[in-house]
N, C-alpha and C positions, 0 to 999 in steps of 0.2 A: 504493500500500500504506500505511496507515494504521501510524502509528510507535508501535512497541512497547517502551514501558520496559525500561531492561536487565534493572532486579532480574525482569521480566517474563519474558524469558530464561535469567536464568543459575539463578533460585530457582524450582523447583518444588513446591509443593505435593504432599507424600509421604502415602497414608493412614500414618493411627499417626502422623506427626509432629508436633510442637506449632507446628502453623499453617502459615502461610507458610514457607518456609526461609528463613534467617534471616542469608545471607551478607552482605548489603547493610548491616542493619539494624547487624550486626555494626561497623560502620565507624566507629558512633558508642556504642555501648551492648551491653552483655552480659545478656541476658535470661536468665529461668529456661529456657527449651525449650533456650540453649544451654551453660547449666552441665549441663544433666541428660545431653545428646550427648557433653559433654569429659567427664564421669564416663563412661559408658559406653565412651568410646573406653579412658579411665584404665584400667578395669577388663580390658579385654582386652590393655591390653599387658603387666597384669599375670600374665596368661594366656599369655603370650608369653615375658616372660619366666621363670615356673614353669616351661614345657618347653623352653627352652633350658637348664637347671640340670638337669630331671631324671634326663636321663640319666647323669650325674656323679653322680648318691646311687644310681644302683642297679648301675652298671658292674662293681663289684666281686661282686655276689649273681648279674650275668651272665656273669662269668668260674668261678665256683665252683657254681650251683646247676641251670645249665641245661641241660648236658651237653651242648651247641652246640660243644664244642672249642676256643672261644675266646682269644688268647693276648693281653699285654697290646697287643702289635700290633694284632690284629686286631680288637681293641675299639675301641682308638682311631681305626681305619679306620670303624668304623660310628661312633663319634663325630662324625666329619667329614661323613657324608653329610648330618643336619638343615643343618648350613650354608652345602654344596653347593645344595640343595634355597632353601635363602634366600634365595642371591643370584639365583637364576633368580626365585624367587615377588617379591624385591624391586624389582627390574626391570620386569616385567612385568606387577604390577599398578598399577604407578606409573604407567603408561601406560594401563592400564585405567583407573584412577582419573579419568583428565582426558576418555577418550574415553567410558564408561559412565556414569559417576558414580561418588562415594564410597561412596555407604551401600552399593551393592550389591555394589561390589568390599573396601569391608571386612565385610561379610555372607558374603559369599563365602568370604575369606580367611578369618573364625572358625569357619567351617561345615566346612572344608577340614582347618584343622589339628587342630580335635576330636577328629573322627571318624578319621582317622589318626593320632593319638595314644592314641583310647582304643582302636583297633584291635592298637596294640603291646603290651599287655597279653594276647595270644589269639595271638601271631606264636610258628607251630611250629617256626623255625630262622632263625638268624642270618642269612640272606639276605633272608628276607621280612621280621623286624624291621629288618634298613637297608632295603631297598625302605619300605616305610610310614615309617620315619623320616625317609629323603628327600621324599614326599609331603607329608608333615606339616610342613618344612621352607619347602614350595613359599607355604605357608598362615602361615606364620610372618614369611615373608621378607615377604610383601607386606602381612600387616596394618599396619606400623609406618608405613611411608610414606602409605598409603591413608590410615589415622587423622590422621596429623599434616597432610594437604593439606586434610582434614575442617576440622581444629581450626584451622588458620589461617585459614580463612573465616570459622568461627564467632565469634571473638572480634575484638574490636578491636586495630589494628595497634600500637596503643602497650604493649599484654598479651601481642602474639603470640610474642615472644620467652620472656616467664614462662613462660607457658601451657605451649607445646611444651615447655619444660625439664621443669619441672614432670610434664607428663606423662611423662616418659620415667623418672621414679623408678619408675614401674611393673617397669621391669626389673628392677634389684637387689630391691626389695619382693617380686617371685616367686621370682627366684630363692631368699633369705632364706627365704622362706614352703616351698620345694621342701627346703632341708638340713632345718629345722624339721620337716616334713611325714613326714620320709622317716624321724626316729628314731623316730617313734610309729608309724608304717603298716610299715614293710617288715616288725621282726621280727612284727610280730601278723600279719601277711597277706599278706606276697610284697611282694617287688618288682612285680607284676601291681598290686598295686592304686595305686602311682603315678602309673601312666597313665588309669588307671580316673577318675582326678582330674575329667582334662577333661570330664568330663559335668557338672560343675557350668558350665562355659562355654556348652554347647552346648544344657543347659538352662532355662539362667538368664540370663549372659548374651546370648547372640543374643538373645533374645525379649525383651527390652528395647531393644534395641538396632534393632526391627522397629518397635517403640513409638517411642523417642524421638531417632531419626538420622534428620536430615533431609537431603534429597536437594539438593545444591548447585549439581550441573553438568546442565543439560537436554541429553539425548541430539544429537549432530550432525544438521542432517537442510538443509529449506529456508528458505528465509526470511532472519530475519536474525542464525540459528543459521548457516546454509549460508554467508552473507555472511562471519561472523566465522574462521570455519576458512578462510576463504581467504584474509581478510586479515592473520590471524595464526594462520600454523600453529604441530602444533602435533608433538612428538613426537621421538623421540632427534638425528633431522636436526638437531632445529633446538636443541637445549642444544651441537651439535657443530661450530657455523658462526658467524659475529660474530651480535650482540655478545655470544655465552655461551659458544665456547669453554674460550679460556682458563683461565675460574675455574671451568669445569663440569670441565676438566681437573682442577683445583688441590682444589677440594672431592671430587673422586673418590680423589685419592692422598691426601690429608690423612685422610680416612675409610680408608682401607686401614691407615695407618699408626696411627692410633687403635684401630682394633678389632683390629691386631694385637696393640700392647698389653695394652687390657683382658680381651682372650678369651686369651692366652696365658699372662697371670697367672690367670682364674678358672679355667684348665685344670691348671694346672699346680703352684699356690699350698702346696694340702695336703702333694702329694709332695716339693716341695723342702723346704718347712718339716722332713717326714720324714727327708727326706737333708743335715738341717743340726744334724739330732739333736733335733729336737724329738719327744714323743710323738704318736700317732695326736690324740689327743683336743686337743693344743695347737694342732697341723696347723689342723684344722676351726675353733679359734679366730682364728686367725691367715685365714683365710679370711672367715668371721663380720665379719672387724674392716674387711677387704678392701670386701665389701658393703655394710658400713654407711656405710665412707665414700661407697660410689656413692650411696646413698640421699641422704646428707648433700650428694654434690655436687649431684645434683638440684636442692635447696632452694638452698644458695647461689650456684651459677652461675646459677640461674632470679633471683635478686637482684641479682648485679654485672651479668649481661648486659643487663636492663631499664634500670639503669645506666649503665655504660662500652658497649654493647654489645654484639653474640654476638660477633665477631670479635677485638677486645681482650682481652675474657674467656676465650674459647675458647686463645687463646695464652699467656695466664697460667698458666690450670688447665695445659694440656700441662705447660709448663714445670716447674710442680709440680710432676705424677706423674714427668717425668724425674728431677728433683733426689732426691726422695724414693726411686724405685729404686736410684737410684747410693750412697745411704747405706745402704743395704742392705746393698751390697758390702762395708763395711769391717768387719760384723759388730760393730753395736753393742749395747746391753745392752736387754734383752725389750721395758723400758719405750720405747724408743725406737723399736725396732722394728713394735709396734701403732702407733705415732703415723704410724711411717714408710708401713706398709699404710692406715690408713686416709685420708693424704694421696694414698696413689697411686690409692685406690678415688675421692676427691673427686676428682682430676686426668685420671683415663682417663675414668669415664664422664661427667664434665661437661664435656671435652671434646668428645664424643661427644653428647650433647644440643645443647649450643651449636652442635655444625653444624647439627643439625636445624635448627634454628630459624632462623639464617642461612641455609640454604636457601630454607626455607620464607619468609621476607623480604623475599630476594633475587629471586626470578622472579615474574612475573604468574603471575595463576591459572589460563590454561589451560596454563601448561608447568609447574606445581608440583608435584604429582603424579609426572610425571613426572619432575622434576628429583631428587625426593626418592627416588624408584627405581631414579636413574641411582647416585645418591651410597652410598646403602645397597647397593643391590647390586654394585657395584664395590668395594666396601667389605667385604664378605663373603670375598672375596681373601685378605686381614689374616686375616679371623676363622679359615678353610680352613688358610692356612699355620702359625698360630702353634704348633694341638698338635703340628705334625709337625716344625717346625723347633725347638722347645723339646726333642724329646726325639732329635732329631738332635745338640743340642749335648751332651747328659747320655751319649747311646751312644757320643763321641767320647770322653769321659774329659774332656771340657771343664770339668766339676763346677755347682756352684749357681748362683754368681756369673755364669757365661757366659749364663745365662737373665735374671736380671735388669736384664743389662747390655744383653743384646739388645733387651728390653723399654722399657728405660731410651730406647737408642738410638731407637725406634719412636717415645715420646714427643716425643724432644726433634725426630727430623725433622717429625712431626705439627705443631711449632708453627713453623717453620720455614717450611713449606708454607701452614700460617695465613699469617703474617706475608705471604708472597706474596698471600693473596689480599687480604686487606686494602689493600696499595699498589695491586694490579690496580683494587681496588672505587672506590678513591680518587682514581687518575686517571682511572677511567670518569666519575667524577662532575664530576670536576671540566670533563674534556674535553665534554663532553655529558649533564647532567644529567638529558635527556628516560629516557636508558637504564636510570636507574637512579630512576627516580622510584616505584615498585611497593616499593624494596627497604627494606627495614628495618636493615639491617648496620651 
């Protein structure tokens, strides 16, 4: 059998792509065909996270206008199911990603949560709007990891850390753009037309995205595709047996304990600010302030991480958002208060980036994907408990503080769990360097 170049293998030629795929090439240089694929990815995760926000600007127009019987319970209950719906889609296509390919499995994914999103705009009763919320969910969970196993091919290993960061400002960015959205759209045109949104994804983006995503992983099959899957498999087995264990462990609970944090305060943020005496309209600012720091943390953790790298950084930021929650509690004056939100918005979610990216680093490429599915959807856990344990602590007569304390708590175990894995990464390397020669950490 005559020998077949890897980039030969692993990079196929996608119509609509800009050229060759461009994983290999990536190793040394960043081309135009693949800044255009990391903007595209940028742009749906900023599609990602607009409906992970939206239903939080319209929750209260579906307790009062829809006649669905609703209570603040049972809202919350449909709250929970898109997240449900995540950690399965994040899982799941994170394994798709390695065994299909990227481009289709995040085509897939944006194709998926569109159409069940702009579907909840037309849902005649609060069962079928969770059922499509949960769908939509399934499409949400799995664009992020799919995208980010994209982009870590694409770019070169010494960016890959930025890059991912960077890209994941796309969440705060939508959500931002979803509170925005929602004071011009609801009162002129329902709550209906929030969801209505997603047709700009599913007409705009996708079909760029058909254009200019190139296909990185060639389907399994014989040869010496067939050869590589046996010599290194590839799939949850194998992140759950040496030498990934351990830290597939430690980045699963570290991610659990992160998105408790940051999804617990973006749930929860408006109401206590309310129940701390602020008015409605401070609430939303004090939220605002929340966002901007995740936007903010995006930028500068994608700069210390390339830096100190993801792991050092990732344990710093935590620590912030801990410290910063716990001042909360002593109830200091407004000024400090914004300072203290918008550290904990840079702290939670560039936490939460930095693992991406440390993932994304840390394993070869045909377990990345998956790695990043395993991490994000076990991770979805955090995101699942935090509305319901925030509003467990408030129905106890526990008050404000018990919420940010909890959060606080979230935080600081988050970096805690970092620091494990950092020692884990450190003695891998040191004990046998071959293990971790792929990782970027």
């Amino acid at each position: 059998m005559n020998h077949i170049p890897s980039a030969a293998v692993t990079q196929r030629p996608t119509p609509g792509a800009p050229g060759p795929a461009v994983a290999a090439g990536a190793a040394s240089r960043f081309s135009k065909g693949s800044a255009a694929a990391v903007l595209v990815c940028w742009l749906l995760v900023v599609f990602d996270g607009y409906d992970l926000i939206v239903y939080g600007t319209v929750q209260s127009s579906l307790i009062s206008e829809t006649g669905w019987g609703l209570s603040k319970a049972t809202a919350g209950t449909i709250g929970s199911m898109a997240f449900v719906g995540m950690m399965v889609g994040a899982i799941f296509a994170g394994r798709m990603a390695d065994s299909w390919g990227r481009r289709r499995t995040i085509l897939g994914c944006a194709i998926v949560f569109s159409i069940f999103t702009i579907l909840c705009a037309f849902a005649p009763s609060a069962a079928v709007f969770g059922g499509l919320r949960l769908l939509a969910g399934i499409g949400l969970g799995g664009l992020v990891p799919s995208a980010n196993a994209l982009v870590a091919e694409l770019v070169p290993a010494k960016w890959r850390s930025t890059i991912a960061t960077l890209m994941m400002s796309g969440v705060p960015i939508g959500g931002s753009i979803a509170a925005l959205v929602g004071i011009q759209l609801i009162p002129a045109f329902g709550w209906q037309s929030m969801f209505l949104v997603a047709v700009l994804a599913l007409l705009v983006v996708v079909p760029l995205g058909l254009k200019y995503l190139p296909e990185t992983l060639a389907p399994a099959g014989g040869g010496v595709m067939g050869k590589r899957k046996v010599e290194e498999p590839s799939g949850f087995s194998s992140l759950l047996r040496a030498p990934y264990l351990g830290v597939s462990v430690l980045f699963a609970l570290a991610t659990i304990a992160t998105l408790f944090a940051w999804y617990g305060l973006g749930t929860w943020l408006p109401n206590l600010m309310q129940l701390a005496g602020y008015n409605l309209g401070s609430a939303l600012t004090f939220a605002l302030a929340l966002n901007l720091g995740a936007v903010a943390g995006s930028v500068i953790t994608a700069w210390a991480g390339t830096r100190f790298g993801p792991i050092p950084t990732a344990i710093a930021a935590a620590a912030v958002a801990a410290g910063a929650l716990v001042v909360l509690v002593t109830g200091p004056p407004v000024t400090v208060v914004y300072l203290m939100l918008v550290l904990a918005g840079v702290g939670t979610h560039g936490t939460q980036c930095l693992i991406i990216a440390a993932v994304a680093g840390h394993y070869p490429g045909h377990l990345r994907g998956t790695a990043l599915g395993w991490a994000l959807g076990t991770g979805r856990i955090g995101a699942v408990a935090a509305p319901q344990v925030g509003g467990l602590l408030l129905a106890a007569g526990l008050g404000v503080n018990s919420n940010f304390l909890a959060f606080a708590g979230a935080a600081a175990i988050a970096a805690v769990l970092l620091a494990a894995v950092g020692l884990k990464l450190k003695s891998k390397t040191s004990t046998s360097p071959s293990l971790t020669g792929a990782s970027n950490v």
